[in-house]
mmCIF file as gemmi writes it, N, C-alpha and C atoms, coordinates in Angstrom:
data_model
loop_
_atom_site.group_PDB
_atom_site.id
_atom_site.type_symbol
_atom_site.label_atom_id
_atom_site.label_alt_id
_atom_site.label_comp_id
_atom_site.label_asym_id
_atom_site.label_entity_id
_atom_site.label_seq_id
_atom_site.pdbx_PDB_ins_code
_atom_site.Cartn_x
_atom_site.Cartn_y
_atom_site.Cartn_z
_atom_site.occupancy
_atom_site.B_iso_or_equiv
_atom_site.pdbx_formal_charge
_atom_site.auth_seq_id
_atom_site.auth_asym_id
_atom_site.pdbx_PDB_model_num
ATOM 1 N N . UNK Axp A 1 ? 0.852 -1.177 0 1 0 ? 1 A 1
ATOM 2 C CA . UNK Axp A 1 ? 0 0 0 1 0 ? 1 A 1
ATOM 3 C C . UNK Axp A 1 ? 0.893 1.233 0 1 0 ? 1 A 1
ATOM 4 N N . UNK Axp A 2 ? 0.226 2.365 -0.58 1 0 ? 2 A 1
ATOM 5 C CA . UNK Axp A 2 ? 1.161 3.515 -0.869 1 0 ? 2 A 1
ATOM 6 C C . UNK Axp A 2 ? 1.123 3.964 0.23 1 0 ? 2 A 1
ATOM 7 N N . UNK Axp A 3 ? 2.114 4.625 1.209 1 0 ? 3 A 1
ATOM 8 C CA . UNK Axp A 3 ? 1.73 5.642 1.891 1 0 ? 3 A 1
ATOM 9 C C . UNK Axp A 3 ? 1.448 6.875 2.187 1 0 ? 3 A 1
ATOM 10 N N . UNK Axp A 4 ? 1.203 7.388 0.813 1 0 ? 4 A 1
ATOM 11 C CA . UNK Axp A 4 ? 0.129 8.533 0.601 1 0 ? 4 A 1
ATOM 12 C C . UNK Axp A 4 ? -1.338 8.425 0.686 1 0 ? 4 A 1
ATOM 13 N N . UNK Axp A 5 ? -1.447 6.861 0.44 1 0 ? 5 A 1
ATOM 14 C CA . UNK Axp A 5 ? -3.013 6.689 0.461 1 0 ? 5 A 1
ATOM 15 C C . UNK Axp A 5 ? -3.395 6.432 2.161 1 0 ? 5 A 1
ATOM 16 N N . UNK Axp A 6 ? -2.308 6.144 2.754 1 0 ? 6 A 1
ATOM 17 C CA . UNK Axp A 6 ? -2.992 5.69 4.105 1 0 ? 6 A 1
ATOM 18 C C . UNK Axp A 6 ? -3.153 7.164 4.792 1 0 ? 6 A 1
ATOM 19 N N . UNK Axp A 7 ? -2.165 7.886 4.415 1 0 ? 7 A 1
ATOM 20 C CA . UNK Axp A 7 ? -2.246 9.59 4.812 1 0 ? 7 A 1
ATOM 21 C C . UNK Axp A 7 ? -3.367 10.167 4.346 1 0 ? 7 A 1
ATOM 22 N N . UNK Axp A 8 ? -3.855 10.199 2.931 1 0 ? 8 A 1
ATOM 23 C CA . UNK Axp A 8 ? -5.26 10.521 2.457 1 0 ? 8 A 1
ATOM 24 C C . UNK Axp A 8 ? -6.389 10.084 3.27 1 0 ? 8 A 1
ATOM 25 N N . UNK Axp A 9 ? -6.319 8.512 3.198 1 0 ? 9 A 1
ATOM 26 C CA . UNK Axp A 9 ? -7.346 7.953 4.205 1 0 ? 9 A 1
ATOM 27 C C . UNK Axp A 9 ? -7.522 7.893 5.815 1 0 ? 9 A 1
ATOM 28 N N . UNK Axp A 10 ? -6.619 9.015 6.499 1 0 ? 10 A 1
ATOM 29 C CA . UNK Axp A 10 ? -6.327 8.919 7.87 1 0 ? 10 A 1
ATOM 30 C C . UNK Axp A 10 ? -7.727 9.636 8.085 1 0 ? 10 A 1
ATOM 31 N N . UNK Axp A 11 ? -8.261 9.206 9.715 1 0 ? 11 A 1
ATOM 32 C CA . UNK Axp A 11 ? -9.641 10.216 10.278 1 0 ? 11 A 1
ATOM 33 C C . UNK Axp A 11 ? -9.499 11.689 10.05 1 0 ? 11 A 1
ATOM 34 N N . UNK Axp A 12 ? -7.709 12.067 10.509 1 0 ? 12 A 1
ATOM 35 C CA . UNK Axp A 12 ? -7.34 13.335 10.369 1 0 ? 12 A 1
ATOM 36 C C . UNK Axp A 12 ? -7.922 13.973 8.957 1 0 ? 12 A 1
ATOM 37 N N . UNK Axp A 13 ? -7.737 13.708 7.95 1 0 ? 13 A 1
ATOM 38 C CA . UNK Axp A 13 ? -7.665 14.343 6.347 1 0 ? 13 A 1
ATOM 39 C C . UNK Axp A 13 ? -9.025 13.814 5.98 1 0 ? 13 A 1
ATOM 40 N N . UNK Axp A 14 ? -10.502 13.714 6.967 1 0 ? 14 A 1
ATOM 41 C CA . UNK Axp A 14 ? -11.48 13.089 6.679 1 0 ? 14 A 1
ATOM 42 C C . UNK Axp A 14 ? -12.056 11.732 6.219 1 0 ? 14 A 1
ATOM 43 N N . UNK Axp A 15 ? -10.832 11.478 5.603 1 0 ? 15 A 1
ATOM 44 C CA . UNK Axp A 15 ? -11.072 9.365 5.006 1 0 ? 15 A 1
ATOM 45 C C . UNK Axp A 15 ? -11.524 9.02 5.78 1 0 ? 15 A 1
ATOM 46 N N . UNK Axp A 16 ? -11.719 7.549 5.895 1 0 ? 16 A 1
ATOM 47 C CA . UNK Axp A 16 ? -11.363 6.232 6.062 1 0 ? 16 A 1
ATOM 48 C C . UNK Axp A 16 ? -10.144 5.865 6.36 1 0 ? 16 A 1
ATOM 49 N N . UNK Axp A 17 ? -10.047 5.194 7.535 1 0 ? 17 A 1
ATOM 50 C CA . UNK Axp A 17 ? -8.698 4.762 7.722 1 0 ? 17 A 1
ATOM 51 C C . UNK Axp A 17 ? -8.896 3.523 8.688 1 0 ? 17 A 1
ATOM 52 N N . UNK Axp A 18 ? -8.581 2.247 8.063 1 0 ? 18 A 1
ATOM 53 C CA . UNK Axp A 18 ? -8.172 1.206 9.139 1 0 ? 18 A 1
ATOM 54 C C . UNK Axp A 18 ? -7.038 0.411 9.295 1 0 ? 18 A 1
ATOM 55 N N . UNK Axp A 19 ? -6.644 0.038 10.179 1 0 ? 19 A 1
ATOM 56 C CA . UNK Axp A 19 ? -5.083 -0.371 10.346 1 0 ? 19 A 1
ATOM 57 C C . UNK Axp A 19 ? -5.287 -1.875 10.562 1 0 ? 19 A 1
ATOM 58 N N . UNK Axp A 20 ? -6.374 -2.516 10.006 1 0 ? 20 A 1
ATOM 59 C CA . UNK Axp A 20 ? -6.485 -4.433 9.595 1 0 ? 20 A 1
ATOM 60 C C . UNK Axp A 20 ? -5.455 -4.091 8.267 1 0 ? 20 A 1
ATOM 61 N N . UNK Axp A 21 ? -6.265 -3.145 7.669 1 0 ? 21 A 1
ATOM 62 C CA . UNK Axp A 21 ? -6.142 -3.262 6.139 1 0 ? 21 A 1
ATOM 63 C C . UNK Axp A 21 ? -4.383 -3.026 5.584 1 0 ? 21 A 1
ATOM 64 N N . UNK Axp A 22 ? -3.559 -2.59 6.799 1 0 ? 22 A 1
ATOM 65 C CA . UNK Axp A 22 ? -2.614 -2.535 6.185 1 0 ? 22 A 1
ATOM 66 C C . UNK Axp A 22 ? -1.44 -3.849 6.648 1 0 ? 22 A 1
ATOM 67 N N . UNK Axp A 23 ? -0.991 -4.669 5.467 1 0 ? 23 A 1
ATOM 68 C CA . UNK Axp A 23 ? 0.151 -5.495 5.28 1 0 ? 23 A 1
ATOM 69 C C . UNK Axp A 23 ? 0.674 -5.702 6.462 1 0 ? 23 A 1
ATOM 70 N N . UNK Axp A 24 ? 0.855 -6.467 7.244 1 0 ? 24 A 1
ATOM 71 C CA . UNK Axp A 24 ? 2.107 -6.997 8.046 1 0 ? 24 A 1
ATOM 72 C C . UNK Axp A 24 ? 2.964 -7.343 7.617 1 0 ? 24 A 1
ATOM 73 N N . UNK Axp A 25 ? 4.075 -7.05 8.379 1 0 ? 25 A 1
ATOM 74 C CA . UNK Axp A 25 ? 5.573 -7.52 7.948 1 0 ? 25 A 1
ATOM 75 C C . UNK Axp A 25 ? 6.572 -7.028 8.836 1 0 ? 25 A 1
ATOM 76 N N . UNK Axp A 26 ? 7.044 -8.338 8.196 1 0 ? 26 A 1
ATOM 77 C CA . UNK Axp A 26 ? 8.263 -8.766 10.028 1 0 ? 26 A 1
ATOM 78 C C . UNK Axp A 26 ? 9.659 -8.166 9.258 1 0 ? 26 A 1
ATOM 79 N N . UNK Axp A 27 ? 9.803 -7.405 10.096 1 0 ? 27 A 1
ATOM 80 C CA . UNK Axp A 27 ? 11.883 -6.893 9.879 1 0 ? 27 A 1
ATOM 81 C C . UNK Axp A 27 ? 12.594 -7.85 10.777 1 0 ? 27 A 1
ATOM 82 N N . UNK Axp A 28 ? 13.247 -8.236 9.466 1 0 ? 28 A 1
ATOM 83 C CA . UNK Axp A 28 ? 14.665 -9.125 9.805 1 0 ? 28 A 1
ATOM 84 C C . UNK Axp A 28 ? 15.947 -8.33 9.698 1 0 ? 28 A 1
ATOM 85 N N . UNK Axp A 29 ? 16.299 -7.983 10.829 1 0 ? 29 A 1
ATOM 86 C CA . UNK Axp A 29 ? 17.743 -7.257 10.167 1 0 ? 29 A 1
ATOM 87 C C . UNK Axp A 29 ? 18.66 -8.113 9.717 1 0 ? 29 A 1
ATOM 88 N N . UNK Axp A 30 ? 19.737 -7.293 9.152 1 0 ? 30 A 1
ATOM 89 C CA . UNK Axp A 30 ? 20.427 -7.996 8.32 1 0 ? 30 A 1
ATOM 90 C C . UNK Axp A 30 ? 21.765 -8.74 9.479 1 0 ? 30 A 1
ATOM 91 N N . UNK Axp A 31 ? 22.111 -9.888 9.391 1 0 ? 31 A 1
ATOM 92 C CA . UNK Axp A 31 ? 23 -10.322 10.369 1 0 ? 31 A 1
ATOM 93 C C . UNK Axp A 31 ? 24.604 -10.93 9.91 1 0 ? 31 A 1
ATOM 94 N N . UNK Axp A 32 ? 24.686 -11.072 8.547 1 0 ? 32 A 1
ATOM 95 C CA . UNK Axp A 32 ? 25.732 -11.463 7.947 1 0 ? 32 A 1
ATOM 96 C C . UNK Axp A 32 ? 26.4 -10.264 7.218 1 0 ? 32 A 1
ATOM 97 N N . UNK Axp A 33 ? 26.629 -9.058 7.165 1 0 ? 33 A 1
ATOM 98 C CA . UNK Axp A 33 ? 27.258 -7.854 6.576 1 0 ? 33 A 1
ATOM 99 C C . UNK Axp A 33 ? 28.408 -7.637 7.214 1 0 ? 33 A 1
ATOM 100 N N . UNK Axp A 34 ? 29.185 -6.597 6.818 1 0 ? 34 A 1
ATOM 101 C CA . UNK Axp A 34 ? 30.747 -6.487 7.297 1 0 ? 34 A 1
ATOM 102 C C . UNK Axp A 34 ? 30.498 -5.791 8.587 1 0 ? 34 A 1
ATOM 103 N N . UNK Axp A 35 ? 29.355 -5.208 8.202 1 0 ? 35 A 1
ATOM 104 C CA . UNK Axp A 35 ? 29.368 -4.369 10.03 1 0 ? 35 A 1
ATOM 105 C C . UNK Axp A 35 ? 28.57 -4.704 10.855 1 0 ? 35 A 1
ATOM 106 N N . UNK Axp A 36 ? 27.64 -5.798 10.922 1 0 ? 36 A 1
ATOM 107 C CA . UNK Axp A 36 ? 27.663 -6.722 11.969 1 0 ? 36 A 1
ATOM 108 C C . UNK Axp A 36 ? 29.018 -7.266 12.471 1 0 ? 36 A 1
ATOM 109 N N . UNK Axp A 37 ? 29.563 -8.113 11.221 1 0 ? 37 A 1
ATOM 110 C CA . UNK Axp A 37 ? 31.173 -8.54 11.603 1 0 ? 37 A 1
ATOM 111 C C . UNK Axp A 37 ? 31.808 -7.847 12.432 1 0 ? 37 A 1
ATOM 112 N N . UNK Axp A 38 ? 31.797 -6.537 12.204 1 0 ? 38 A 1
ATOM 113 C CA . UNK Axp A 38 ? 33.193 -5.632 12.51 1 0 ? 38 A 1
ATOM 114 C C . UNK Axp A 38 ? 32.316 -4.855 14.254 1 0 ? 38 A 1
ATOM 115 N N . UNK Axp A 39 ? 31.195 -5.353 14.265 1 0 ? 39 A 1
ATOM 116 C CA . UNK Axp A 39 ? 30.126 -4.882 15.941 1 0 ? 39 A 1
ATOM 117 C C . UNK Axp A 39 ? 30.666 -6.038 16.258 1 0 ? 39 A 1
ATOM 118 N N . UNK Axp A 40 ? 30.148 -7.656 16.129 1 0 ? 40 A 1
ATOM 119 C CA . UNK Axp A 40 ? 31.158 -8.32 16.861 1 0 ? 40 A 1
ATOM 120 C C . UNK Axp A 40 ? 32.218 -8.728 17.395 1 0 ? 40 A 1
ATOM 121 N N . UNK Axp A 41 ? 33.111 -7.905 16.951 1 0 ? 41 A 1
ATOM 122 C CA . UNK Axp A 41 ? 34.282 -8.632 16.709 1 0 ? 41 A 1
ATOM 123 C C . UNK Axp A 41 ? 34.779 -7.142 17.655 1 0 ? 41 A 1
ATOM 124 N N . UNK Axp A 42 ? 34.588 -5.508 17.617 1 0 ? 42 A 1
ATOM 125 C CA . UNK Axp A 42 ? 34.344 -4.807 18.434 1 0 ? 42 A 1
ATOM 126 C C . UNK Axp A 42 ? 33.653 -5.104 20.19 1 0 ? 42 A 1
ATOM 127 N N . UNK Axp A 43 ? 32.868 -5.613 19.762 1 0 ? 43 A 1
ATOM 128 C CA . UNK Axp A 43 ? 32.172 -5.976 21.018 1 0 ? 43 A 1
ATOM 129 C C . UNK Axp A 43 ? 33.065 -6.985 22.064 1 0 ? 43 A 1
ATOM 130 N N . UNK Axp A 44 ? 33.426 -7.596 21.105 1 0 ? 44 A 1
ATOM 131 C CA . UNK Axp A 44 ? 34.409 -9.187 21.788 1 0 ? 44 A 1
ATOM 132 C C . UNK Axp A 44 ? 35.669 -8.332 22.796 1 0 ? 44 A 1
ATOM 133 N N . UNK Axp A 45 ? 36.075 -7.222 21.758 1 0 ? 45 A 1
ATOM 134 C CA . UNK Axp A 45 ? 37.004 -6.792 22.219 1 0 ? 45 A 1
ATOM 135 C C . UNK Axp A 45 ? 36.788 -6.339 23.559 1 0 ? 45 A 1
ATOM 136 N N . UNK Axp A 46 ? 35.564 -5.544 23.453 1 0 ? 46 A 1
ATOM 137 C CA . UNK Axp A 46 ? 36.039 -4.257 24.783 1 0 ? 46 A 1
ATOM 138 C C . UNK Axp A 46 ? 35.459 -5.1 25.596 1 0 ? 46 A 1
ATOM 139 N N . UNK Axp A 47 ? 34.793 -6.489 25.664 1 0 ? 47 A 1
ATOM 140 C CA . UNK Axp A 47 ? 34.656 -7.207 26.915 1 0 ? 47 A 1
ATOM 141 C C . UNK Axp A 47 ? 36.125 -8.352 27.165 1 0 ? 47 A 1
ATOM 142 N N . UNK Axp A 48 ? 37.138 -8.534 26.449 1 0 ? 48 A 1
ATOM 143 C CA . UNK Axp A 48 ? 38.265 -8.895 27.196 1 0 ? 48 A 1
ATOM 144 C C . UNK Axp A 48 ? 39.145 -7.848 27.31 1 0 ? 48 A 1
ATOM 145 N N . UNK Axp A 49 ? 38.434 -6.699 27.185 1 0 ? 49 A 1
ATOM 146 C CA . UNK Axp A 49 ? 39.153 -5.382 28.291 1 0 ? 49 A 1
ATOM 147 C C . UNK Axp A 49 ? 38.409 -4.833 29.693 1 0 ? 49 A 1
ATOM 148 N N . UNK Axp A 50 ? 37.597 -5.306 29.742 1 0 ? 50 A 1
ATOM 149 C CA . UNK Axp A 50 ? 37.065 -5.152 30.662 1 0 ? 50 A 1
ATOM 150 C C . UNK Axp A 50 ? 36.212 -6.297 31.605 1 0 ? 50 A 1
ATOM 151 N N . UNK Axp A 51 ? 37.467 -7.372 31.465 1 0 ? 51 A 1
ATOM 152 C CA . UNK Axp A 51 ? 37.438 -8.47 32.367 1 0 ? 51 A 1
ATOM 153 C C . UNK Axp A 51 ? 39.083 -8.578 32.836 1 0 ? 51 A 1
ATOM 154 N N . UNK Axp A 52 ? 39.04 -8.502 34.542 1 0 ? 52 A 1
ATOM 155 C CA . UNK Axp A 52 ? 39.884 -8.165 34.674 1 0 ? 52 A 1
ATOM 156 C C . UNK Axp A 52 ? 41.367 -9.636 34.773 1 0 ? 52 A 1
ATOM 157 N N . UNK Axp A 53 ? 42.259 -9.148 34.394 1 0 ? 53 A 1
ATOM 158 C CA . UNK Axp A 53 ? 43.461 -10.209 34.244 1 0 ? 53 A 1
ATOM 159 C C . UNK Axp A 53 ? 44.239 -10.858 35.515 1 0 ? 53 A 1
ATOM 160 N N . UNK Axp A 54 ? 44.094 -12.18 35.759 1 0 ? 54 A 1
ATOM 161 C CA . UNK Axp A 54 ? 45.044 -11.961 36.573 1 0 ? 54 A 1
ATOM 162 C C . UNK Axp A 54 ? 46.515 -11.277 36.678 1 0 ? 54 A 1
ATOM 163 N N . UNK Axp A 55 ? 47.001 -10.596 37.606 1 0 ? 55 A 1
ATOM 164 C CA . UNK Axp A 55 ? 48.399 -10.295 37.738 1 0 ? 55 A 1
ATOM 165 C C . UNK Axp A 55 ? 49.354 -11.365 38.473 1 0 ? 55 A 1
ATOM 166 N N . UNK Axp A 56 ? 50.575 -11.539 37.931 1 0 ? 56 A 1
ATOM 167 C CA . UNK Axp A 56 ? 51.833 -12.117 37.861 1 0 ? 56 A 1
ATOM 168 C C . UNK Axp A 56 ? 52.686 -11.425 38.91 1 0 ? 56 A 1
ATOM 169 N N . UNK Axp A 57 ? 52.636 -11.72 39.926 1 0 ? 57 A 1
ATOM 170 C CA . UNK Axp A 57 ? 53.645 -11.55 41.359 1 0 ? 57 A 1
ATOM 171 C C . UNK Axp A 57 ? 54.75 -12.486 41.211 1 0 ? 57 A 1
ATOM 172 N N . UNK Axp A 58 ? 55.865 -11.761 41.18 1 0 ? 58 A 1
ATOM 173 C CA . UNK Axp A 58 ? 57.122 -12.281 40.869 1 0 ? 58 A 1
ATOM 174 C C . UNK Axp A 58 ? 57.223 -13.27 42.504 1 0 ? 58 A 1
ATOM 175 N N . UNK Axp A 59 ? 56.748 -13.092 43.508 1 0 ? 59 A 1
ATOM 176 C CA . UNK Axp A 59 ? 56.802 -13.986 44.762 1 0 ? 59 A 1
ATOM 177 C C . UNK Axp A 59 ? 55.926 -14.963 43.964 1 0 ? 59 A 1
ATOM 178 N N . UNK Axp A 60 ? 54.999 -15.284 43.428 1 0 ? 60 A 1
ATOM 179 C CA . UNK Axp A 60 ? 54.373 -16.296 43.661 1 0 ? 60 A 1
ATOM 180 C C . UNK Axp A 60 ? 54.906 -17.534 42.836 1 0 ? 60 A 1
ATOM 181 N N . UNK Axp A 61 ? 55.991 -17.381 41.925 1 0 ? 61 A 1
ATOM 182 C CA . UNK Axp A 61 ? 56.928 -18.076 40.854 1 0 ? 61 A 1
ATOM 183 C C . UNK Axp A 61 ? 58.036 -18.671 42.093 1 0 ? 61 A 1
């Protein structure tokens, strides 16, 4: 459906307007692109920076 016609047909602009009549549809974002890649692979990062490391005490060797 156009969405000029659902704007024409809104109560506002006097139409007809019902919201059965318009299409469902499910958004899939996209999950395989370079910048998903490059959010995961970002993401990975700044959580093994911000888990903390053990430290190496030269006594405990």
């Amino acid at each position: 459906m156009d969405w000029r016609r659902i704007f024409e047909q809104s109560a506002v602009n006097g139409g007809f307007y019902d919201e059965r009549d318009l299409v469902a549809r499910v958004f899939r974002p996209v999950t395989d692109s370079w910048f998903q890649k490059r959010l995961d692979h970002v993401r990975h990062e700044l959580k093994k920076e911000m888990i903390p490391q053990p430290t190496h005490n030269s006594k405990d060797h």
